[in-house]
PDB file of N, CA, C and O in Angstrom:
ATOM      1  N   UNK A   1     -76.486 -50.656  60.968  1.00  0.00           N
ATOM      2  CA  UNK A   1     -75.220 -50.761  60.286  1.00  0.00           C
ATOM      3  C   UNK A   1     -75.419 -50.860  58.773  1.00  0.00           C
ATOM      4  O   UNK A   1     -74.633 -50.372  57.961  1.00  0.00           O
ATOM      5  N   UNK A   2     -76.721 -51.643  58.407  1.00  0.00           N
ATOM      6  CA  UNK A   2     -76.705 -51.822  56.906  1.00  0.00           C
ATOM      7  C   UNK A   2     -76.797 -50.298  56.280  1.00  0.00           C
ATOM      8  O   UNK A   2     -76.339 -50.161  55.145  1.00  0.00           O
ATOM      9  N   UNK A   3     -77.492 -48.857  57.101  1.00  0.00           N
ATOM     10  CA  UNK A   3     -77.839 -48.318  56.535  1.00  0.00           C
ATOM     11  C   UNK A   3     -76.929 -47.270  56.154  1.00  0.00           C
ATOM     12  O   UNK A   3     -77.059 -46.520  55.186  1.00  0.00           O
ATOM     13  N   UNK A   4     -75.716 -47.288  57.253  1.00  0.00           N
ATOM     14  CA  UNK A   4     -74.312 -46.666  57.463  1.00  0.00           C
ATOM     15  C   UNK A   4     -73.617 -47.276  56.138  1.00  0.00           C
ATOM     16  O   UNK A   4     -72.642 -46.745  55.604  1.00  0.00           O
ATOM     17  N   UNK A   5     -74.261 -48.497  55.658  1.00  0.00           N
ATOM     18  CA  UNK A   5     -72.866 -48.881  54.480  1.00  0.00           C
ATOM     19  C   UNK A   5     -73.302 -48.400  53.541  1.00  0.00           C
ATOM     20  O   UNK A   5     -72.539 -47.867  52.736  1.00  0.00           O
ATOM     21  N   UNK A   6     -74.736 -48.428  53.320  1.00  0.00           N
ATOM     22  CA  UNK A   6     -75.367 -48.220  51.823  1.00  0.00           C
ATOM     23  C   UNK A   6     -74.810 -46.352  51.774  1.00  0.00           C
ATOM     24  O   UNK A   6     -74.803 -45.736  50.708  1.00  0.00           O
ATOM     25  N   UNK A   7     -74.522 -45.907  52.692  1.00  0.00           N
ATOM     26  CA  UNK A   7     -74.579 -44.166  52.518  1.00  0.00           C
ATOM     27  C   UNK A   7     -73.276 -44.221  52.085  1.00  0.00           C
ATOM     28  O   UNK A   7     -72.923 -43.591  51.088  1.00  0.00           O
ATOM     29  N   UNK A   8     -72.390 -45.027  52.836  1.00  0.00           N
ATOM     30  CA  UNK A   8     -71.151 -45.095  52.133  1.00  0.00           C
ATOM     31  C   UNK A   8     -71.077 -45.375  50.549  1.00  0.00           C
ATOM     32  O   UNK A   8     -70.658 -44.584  49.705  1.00  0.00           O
ATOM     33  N   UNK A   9     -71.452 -46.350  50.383  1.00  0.00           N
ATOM     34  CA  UNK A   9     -71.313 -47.019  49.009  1.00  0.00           C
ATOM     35  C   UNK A   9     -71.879 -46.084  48.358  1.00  0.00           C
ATOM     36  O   UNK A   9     -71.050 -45.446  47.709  1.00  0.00           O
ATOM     37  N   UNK A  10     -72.975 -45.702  48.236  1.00  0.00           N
ATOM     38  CA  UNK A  10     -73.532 -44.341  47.496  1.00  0.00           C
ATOM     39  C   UNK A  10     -72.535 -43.197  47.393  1.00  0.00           C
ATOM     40  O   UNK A  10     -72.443 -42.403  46.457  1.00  0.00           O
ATOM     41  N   UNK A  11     -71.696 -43.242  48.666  1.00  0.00           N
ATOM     42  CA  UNK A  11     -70.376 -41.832  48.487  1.00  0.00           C
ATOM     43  C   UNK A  11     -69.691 -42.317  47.788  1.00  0.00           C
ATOM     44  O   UNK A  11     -69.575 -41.597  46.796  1.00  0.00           O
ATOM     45  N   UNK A  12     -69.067 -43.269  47.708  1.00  0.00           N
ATOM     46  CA  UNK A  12     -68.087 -44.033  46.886  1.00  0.00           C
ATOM     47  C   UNK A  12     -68.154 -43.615  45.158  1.00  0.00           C
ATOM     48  O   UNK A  12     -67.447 -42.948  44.402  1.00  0.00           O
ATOM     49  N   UNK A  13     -70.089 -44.838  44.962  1.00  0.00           N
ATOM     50  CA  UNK A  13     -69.790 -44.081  43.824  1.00  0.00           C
ATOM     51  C   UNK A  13     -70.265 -42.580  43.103  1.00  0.00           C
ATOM     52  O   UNK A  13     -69.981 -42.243  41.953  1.00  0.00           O
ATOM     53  N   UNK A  14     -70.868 -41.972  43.853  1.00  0.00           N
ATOM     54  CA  UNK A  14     -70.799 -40.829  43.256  1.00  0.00           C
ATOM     55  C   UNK A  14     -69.718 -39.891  43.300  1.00  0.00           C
ATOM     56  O   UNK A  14     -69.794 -38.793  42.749  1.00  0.00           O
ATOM     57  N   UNK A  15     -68.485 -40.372  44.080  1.00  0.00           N
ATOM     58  CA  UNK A  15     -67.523 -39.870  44.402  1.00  0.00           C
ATOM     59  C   UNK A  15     -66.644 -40.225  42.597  1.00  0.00           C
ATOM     60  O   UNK A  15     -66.094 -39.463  41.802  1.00  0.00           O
ATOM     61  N   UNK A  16     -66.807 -41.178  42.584  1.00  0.00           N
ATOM     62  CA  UNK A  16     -65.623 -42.081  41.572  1.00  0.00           C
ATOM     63  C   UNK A  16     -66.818 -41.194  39.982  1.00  0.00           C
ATOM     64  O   UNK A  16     -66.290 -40.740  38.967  1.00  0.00           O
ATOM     65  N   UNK A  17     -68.456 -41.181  40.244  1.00  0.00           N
ATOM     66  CA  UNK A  17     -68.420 -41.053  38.941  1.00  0.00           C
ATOM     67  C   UNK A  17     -68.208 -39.304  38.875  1.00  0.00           C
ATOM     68  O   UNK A  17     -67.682 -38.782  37.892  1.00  0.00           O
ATOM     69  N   UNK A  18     -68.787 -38.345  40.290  1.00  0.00           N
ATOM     70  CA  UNK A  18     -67.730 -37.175  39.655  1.00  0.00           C
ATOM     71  C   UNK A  18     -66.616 -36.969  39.359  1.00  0.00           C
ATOM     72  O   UNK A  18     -66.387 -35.882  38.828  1.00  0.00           O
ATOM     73  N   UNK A  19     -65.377 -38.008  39.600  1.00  0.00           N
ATOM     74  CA  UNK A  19     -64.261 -37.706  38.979  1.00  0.00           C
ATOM     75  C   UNK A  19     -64.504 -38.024  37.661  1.00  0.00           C
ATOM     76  O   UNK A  19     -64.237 -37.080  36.918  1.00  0.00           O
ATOM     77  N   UNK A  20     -65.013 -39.246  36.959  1.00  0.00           N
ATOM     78  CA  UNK A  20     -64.748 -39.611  35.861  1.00  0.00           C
ATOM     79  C   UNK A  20     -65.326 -38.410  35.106  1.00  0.00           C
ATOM     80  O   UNK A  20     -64.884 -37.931  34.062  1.00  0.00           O
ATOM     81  N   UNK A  21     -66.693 -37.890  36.010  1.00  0.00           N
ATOM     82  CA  UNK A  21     -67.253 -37.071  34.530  1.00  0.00           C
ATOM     83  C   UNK A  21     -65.935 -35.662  34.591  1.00  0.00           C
ATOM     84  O   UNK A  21     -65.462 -35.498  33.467  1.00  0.00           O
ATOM     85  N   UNK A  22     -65.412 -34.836  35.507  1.00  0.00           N
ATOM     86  CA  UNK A  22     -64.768 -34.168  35.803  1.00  0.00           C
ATOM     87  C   UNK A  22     -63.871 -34.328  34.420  1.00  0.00           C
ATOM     88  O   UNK A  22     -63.962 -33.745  33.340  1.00  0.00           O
ATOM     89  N   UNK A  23     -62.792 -35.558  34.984  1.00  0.00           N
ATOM     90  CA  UNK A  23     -61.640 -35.797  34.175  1.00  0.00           C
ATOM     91  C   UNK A  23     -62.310 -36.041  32.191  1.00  0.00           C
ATOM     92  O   UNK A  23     -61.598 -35.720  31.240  1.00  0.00           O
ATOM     93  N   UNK A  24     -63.354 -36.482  32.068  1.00  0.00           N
ATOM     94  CA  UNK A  24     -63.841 -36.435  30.583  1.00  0.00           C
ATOM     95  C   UNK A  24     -64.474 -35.235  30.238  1.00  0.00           C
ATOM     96  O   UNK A  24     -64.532 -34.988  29.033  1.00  0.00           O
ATOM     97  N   UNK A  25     -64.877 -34.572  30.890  1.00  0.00           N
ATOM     98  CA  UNK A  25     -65.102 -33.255  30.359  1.00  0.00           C
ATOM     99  C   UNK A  25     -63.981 -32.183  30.356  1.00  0.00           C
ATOM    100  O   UNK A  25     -63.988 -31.302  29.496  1.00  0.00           O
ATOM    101  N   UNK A  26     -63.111 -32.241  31.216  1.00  0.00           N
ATOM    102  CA  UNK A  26     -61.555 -31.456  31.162  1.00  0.00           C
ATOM    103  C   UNK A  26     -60.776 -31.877  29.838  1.00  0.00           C
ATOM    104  O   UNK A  26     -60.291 -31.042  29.073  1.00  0.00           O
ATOM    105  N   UNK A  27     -60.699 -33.322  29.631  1.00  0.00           N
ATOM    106  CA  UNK A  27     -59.949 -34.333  28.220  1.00  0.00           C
ATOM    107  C   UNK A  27     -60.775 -33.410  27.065  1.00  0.00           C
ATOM    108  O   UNK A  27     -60.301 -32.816  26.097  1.00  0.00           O
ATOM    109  N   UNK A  28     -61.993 -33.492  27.456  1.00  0.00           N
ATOM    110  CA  UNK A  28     -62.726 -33.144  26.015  1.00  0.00           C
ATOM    111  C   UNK A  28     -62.846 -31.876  25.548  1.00  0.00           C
ATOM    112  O   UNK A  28     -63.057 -31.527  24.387  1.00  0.00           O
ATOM    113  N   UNK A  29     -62.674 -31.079  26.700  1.00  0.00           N
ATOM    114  CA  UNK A  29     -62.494 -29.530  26.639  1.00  0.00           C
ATOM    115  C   UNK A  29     -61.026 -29.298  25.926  1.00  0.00           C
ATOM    116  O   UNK A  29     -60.987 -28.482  25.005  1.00  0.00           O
ATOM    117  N   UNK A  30     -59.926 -29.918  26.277  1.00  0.00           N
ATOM    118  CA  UNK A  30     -58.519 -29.706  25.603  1.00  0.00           C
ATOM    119  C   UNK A  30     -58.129 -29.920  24.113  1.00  0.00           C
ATOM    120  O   UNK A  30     -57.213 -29.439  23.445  1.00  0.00           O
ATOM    121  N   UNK A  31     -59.488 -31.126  23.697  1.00  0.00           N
ATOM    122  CA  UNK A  31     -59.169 -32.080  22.833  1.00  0.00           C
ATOM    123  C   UNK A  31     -60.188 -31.198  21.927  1.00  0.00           C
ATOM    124  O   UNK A  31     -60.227 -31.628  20.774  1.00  0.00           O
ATOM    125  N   UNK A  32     -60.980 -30.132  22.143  1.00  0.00           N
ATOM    126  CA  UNK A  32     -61.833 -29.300  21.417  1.00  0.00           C
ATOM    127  C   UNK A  32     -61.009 -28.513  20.593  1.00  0.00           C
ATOM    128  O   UNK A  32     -60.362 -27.515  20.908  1.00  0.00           O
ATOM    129  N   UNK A  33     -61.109 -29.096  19.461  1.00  0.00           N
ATOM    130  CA  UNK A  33     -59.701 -28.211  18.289  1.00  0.00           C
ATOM    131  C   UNK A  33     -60.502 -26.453  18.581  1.00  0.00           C
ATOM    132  O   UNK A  33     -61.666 -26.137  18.830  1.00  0.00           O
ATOM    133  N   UNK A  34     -59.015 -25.481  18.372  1.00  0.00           N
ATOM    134  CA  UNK A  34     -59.530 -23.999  18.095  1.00  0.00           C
ATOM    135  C   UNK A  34     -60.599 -23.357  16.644  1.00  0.00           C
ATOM    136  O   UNK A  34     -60.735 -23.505  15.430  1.00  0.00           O
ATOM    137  N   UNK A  35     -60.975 -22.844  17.417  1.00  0.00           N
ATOM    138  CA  UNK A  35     -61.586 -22.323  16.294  1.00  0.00           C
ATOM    139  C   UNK A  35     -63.401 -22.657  16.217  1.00  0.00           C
ATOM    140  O   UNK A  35     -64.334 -21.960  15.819  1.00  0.00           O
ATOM    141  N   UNK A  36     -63.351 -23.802  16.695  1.00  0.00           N
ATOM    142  CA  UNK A  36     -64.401 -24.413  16.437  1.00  0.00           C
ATOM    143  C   UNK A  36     -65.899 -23.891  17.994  1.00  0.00           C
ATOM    144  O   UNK A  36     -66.701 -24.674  18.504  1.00  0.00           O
ATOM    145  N   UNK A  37     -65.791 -22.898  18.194  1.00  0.00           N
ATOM    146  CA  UNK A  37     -66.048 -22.341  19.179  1.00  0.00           C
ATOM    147  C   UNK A  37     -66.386 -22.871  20.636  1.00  0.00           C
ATOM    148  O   UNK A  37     -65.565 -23.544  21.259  1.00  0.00           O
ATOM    149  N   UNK A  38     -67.290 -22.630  21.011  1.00  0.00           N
ATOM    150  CA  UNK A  38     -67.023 -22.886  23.206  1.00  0.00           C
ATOM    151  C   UNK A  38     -67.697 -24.727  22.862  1.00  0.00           C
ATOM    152  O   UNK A  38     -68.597 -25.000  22.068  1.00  0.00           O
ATOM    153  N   UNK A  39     -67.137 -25.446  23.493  1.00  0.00           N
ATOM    154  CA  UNK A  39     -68.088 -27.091  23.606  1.00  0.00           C
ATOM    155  C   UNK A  39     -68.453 -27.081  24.809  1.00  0.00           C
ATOM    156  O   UNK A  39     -67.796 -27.307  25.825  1.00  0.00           O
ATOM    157  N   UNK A  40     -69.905 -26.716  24.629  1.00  0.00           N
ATOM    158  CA  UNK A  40     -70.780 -26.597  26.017  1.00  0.00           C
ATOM    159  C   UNK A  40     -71.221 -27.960  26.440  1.00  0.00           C
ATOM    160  O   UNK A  40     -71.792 -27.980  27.530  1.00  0.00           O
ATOM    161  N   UNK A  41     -71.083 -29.113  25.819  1.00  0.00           N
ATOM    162  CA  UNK A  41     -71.092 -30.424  26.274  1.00  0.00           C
ATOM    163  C   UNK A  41     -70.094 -30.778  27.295  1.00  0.00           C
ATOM    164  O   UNK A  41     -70.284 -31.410  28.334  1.00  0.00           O
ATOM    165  N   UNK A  42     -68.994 -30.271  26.840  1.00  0.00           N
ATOM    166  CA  UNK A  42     -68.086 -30.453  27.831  1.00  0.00           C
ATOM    167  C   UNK A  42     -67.785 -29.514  29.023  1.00  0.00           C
ATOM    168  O   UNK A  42     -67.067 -29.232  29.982  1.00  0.00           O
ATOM    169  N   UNK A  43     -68.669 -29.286  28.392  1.00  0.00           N
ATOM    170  CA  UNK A  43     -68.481 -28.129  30.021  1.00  0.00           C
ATOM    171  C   UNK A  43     -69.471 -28.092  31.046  1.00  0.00           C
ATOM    172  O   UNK A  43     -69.228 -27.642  32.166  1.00  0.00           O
ATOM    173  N   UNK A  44     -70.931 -28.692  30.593  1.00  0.00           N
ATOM    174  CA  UNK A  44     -71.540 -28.957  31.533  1.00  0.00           C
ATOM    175  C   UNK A  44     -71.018 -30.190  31.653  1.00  0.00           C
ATOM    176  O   UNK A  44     -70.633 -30.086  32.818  1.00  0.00           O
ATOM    177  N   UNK A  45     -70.731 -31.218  31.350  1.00  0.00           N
ATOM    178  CA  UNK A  45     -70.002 -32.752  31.506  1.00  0.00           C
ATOM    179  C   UNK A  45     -68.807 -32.406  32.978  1.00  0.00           C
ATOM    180  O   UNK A  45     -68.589 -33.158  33.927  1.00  0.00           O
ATOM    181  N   UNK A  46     -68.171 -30.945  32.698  1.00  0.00           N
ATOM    182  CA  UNK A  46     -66.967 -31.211  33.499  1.00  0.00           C
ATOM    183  C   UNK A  46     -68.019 -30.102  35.063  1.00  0.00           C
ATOM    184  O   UNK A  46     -67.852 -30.324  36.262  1.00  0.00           O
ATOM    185  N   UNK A  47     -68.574 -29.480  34.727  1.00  0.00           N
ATOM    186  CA  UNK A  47     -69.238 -29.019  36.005  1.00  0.00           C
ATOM    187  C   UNK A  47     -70.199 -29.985  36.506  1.00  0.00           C
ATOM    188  O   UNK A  47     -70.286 -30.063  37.731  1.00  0.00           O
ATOM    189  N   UNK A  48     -71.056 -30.857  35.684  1.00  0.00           N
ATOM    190  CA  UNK A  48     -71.664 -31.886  36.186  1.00  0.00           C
ATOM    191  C   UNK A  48     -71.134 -32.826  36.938  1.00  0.00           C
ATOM    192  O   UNK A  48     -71.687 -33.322  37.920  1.00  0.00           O
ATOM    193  N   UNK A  49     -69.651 -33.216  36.359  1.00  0.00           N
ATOM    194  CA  UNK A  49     -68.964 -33.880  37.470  1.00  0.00           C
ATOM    195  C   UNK A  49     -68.443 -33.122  38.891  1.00  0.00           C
ATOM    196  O   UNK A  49     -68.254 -33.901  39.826  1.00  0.00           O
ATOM    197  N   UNK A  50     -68.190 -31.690  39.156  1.00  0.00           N
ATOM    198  CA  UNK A  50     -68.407 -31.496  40.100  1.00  0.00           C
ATOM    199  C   UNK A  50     -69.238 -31.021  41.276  1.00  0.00           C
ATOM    200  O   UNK A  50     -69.046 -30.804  42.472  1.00  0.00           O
ATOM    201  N   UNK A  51     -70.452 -30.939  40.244  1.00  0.00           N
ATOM    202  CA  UNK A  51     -71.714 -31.326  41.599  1.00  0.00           C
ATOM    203  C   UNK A  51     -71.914 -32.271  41.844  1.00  0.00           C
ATOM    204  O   UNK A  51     -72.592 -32.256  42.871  1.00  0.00           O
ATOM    205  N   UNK A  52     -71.655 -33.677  41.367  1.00  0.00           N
ATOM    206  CA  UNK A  52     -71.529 -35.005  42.081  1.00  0.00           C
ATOM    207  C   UNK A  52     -70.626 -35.063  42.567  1.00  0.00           C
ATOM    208  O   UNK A  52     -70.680 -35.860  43.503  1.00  0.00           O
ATOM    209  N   UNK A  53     -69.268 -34.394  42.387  1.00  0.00           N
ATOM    210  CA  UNK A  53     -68.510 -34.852  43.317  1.00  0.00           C
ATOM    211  C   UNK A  53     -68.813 -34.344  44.723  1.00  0.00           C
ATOM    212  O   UNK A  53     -68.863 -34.965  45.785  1.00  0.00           O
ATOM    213  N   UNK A  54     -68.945 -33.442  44.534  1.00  0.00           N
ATOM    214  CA  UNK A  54     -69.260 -32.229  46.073  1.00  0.00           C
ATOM    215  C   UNK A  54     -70.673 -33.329  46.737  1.00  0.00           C
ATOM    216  O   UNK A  54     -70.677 -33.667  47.921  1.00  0.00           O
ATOM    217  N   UNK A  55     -71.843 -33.791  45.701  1.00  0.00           N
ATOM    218  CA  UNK A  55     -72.667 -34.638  46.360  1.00  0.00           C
ATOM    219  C   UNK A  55     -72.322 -36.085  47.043  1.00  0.00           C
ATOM    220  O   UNK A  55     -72.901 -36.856  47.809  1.00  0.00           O
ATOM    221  N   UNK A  56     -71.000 -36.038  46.319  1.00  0.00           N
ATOM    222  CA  UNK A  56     -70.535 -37.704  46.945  1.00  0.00           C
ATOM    223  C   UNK A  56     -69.340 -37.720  47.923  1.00  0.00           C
ATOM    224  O   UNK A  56     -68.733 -38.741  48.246  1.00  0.00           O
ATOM    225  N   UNK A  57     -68.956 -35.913  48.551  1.00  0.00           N
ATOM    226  CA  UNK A  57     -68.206 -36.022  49.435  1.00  0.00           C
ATOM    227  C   UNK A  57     -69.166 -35.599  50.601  1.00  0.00           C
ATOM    228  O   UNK A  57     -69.016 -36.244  51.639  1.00  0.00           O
ATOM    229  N   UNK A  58     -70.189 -34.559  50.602  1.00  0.00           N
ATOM    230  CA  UNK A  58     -71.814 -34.243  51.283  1.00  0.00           C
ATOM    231  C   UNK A  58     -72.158 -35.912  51.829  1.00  0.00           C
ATOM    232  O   UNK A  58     -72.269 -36.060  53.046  1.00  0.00           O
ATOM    233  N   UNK A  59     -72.260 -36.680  51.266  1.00  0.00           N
ATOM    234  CA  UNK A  59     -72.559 -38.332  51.509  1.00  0.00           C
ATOM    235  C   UNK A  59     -71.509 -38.947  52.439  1.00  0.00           C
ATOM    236  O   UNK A  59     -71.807 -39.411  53.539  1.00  0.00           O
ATOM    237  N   UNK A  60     -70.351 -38.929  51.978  1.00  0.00           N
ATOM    238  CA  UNK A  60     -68.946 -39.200  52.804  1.00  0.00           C
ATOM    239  C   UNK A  60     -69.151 -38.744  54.159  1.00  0.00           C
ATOM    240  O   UNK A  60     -69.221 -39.582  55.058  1.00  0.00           O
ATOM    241  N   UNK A  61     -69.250 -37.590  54.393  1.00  0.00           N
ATOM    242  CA  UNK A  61     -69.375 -36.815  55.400  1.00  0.00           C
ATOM    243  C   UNK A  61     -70.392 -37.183  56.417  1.00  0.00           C
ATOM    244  O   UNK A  61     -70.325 -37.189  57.646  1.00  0.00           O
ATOM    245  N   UNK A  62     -71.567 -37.559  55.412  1.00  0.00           N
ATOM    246  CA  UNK A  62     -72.973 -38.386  56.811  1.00  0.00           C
ATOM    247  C   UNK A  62     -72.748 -39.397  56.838  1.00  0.00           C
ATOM    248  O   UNK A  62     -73.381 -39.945  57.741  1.00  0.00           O
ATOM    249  N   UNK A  63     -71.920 -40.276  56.118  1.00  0.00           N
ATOM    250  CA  UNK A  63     -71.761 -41.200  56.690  1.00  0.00           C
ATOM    251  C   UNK A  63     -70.895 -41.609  57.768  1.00  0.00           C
ATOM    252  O   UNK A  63     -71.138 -42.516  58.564  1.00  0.00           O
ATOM    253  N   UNK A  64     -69.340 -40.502  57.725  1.00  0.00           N
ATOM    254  CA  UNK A  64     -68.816 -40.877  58.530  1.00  0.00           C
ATOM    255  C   UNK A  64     -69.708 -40.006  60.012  1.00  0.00           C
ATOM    256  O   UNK A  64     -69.286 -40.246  61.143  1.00  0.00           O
ATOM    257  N   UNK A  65     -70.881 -39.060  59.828  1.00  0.00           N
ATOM    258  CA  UNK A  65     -70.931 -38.836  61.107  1.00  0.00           C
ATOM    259  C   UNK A  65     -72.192 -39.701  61.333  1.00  0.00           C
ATOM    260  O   UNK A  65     -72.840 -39.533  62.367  1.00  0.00           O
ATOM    261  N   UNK A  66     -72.553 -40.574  60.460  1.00  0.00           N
ATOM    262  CA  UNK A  66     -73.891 -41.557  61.331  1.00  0.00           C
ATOM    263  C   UNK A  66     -72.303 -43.023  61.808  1.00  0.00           C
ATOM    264  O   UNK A  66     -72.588 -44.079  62.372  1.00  0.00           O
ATOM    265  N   UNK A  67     -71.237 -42.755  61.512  1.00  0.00           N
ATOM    266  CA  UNK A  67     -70.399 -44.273  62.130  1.00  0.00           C
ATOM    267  C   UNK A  67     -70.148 -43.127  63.556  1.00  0.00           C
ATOM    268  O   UNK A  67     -70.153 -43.582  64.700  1.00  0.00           O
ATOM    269  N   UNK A  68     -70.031 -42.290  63.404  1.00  0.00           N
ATOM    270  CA  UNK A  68     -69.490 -42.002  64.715  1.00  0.00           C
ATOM    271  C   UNK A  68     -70.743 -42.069  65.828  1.00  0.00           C
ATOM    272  O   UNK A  68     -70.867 -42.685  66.886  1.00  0.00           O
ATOM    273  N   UNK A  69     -71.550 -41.216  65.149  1.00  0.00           N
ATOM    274  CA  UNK A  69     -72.500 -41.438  66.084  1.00  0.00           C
ATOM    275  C   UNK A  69     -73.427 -42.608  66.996  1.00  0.00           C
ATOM    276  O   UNK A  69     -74.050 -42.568  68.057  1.00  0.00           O
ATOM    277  N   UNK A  70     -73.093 -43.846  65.768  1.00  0.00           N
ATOM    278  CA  UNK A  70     -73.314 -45.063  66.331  1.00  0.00           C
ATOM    279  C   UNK A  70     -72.293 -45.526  67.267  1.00  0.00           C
ATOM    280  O   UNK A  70     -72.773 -45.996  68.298  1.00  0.00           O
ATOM    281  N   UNK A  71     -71.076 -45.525  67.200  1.00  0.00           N
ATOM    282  CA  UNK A  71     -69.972 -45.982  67.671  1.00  0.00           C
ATOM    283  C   UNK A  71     -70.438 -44.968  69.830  1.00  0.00           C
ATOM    284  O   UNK A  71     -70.905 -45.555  70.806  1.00  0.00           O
ATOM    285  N   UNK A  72     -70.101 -43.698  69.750  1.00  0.00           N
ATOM    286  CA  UNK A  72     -70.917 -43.436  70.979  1.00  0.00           C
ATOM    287  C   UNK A  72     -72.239 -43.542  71.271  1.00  0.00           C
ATOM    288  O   UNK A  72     -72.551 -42.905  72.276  1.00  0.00           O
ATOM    289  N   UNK A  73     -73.341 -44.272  70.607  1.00  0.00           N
ATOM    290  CA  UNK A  73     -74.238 -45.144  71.189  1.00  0.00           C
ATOM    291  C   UNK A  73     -74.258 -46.145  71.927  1.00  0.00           C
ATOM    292  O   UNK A  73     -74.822 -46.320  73.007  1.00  0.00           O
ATOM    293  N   UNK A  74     -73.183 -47.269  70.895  1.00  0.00           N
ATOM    294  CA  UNK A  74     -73.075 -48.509  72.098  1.00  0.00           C
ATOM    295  C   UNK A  74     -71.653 -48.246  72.658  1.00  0.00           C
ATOM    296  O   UNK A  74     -70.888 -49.206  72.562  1.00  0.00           O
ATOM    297  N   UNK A  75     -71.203 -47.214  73.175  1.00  0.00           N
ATOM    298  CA  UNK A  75     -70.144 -46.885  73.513  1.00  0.00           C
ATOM    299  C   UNK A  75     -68.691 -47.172  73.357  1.00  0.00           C
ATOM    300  O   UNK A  75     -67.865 -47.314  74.259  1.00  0.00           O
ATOM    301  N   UNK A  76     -68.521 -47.232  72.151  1.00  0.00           N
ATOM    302  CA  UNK A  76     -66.889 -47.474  71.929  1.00  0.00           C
ATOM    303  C   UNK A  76     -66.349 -46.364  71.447  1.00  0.00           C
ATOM    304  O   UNK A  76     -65.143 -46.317  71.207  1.00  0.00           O
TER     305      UNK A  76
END
């Protein structure tokens, strides 16, 4: 069971920090006055947040199938 939570908690936060990087690299991309050409900081910032996110829903996902799979072990 301890090892079912830690996979969770690991989804959690890599879940919460690809949004944050997501949502600060989208802010920072808008907030990039014209002219001033492409801000590739923010753009790997906002794709970086969604390969963690995709890694912290990949996590979500084993975790909920190591609860299930425990749950028909001791049979409930």
């Amino acid at each position: 069971m301890h090892a079912i939570r830690s996979i969770a908690t690991l989804a959690i936060v890599f879940l919460g920090l690809g949004f944050l990087l997501t949502a600060g690299g989208s802010v920072w991309t808008i907030l990039t006055p014209d002219g001033t050409g492409v801000n590739f900081a923010a753009g790997f910032m906002y794709m970086g947040g969604m390969v963690v996110g995709i890694a912290g829903i990949a996590l979500g996902v084993a975790a909920l199938m190591a609860v299930a799979r425990a749950a028909k072990r001791f049979g409930r």
